[in-house]
Structure formats: C-alpha cells, structure tokens
C-alpha positions in Angstrom: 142.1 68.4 127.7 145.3 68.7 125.9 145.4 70.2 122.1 148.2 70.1 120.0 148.9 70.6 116.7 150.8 66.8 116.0 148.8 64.6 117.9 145.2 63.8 117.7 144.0 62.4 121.4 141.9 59.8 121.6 139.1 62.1 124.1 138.1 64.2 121.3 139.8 62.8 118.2 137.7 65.2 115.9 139.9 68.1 117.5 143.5 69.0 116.9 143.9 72.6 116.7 142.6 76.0 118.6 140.6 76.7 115.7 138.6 73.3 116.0 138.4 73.9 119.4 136.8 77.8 118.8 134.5 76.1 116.1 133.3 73.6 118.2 132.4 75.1 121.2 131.8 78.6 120.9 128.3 80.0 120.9 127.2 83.2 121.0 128.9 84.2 124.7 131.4 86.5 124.8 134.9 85.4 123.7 137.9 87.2 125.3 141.6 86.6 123.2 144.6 87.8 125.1 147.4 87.5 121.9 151.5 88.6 122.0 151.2 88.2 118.3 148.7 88.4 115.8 148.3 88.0 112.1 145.5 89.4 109.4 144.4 86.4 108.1 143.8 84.8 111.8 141.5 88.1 113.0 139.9 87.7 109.4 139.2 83.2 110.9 137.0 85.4 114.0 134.5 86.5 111.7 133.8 83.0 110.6 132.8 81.4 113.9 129.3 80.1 113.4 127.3 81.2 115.5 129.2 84.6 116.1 129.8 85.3 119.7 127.6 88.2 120.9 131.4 90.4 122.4 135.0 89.8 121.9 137.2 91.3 123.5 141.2 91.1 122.3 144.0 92.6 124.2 146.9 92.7 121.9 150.3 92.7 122.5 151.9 95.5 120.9 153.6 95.6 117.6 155.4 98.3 116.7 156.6 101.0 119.5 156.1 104.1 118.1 156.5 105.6 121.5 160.4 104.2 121.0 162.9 105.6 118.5 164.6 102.9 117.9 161.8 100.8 117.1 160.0 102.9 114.6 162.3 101.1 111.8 161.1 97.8 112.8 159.1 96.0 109.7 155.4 94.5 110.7 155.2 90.9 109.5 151.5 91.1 108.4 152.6 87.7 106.4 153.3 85.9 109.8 156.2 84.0 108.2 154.4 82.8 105.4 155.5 84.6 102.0 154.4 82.2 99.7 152.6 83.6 96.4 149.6 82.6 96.9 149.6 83.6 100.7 150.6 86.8 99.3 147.9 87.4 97.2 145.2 86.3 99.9 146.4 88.6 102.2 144.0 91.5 100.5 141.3 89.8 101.2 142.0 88.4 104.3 142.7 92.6 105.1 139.0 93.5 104.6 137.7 90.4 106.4 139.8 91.2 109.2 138.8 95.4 109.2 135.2 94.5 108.7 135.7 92.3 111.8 137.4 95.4 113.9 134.8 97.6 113.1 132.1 95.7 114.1 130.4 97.8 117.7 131.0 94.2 119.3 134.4 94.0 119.0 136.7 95.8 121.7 140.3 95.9 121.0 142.8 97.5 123.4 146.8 96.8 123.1 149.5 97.1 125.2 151.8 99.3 125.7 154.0 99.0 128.6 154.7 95.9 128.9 155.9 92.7 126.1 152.6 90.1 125.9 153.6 86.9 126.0 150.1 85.7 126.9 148.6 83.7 125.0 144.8 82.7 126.4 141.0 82.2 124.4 138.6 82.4 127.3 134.8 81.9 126.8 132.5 83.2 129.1 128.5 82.1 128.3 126.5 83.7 130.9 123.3 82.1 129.6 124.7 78.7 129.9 128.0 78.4 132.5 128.3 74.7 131.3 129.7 76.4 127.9 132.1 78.4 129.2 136.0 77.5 128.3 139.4 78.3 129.0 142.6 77.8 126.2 145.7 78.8 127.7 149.2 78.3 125.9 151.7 78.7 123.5 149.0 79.2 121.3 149.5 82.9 119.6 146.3 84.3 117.6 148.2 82.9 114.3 147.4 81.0 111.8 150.4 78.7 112.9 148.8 78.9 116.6 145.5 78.3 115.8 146.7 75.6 113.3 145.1 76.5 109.9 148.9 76.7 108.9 151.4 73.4 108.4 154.2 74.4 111.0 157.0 72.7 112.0 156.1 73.8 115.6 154.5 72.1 118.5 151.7 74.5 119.9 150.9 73.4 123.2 147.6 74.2 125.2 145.1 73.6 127.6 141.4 73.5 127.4 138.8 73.7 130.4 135.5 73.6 129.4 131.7 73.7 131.7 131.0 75.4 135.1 133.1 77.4 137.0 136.1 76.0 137.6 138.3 78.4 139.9 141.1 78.6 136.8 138.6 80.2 134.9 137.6 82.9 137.4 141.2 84.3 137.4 141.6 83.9 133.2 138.2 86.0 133.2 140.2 89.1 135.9 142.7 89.1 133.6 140.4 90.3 130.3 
C-alpha cells in the first residue's frame, strides 16, 4: 500500500499518515525504526502506541559530530522546524515523555557514527503472529512532519507491506 500525507487512498481510507499506520497495526511485537532525523516530540508519539510493543529498537542517524571540529558549533533543532509558541512550550513535556521512553529496559537505541543516515524504515516483526508483521519504508523521517502529526507543505512518500513473510521484509529485518 501507498501512504502519503495528501491523499487518502481508497484501500484503507481511514489511513493517511505513518502514525495511523503504527497505531493501527502494531501490537506488542517488536518494532525496529531506522531514522536520519529525529525530533523530541515524535520519540515522545512511541510511548503512546496502544498496545506497547514488547522491544524497539532505533538506530539513529547521528546529529551532532562531536568527533568533528567543525561540527561541534552546529545548533540541534530539537523544534524540528516548528518554532511556534505554543510548540515551544510543549516541547518540556514532550522532553520527559520522550526520556521516560529512552529509559525504558525495552528500548535499544544505537546511532551512527560513520556514516550520514538517510534511511528512513518502521519494520515490525510479530513473532507470535507473522501475519502482523509490516514493513514502512520511505521518505518518511521519525518527525512529526514524517509521521504526519504535523501540517507540512511536504509530500512524505512510503510504502507499507504488511502479513507473512514477504522476502522484502527479510532483508529490512538484516538491516536492524
């Protein structure tokens, strides 16, 4: 299936964005988020998946070299973009949502370093039930503009594989 963040298709008109796609069909598997960007307030929308899946597993792409000189003056957009006031003010909240998140023993986090991420995959892996598993592979980052809680005057583009085994989702699962 197709989801994008302008057009609701006709197959599953109830979903339009990553988010509804994570809400919809994730259980208590493990999920696997492999992210170039990230914002606060989007790892504080993990800890709100209902029911919560039993691992994740992020691999983050990284944000600020401190390993390069001439990066260490770079400023972190923890805002992603959106400096509006009352974005602004959320954002403290959002912070301890999204640390109590991180520190939870079921959460593995692991960045990297040596290369620039532009990955940008959600993959789903329900041993108990292989007919729940799912792929979302994209432009998609781990956002609120890519998982479309956020108006943007983007097009996020992505694919969605859900059920069995398809080969596609093999490889995705190597990859994590």
């Amino acid at each position: 299936m197709i989801i994008d963040n302008k057009i609701v298709h006709q197959e599953r008109s109830d979903i339009k964005t990553v988010i509804d796609y994570l809400k919809r069909f994730t259980k208590s598997g493990n999920l696997n988020i492999v992210t170039g960007y990230f914002t606060i307030t989007a790892l504080s929308l993990l800890r709100r998946l209902e029911p919560q899946p039993k691992r994740y597993r992020l691999i983050l792409g990284e944000i600020a070299s401190l390993a390069n000189p001439e990066k260490r003056d770079h400023i972190i957009d923890l805002l992603g973009g959106n400096s509006d006031i009352e974005h602004v003010f959320e954002l403290s909240e959002a912070a301890k949502k999204a640390i109590e998140f991180l520190e939870q023993s079921s959460v593995e986090v692991k960045h990297i370093e040596t290369n620039f991420c532009h990955a940008k995959a959600y993959i789903y892996d329900d041993k108990e039930d292989f007919d729940n598993s799912y792929y979302v592979v994209g432009s998609s980052n781990l956002t609120e503009y890519g998982l479309g809680t956020c108006e943007s005057s983007n097009i996020e583009l992505n694919i969605a594989e859900k059920g069995g085994r398809p080969r596609q989702l093999s490889d995705a699962q190597e990859m994590v």
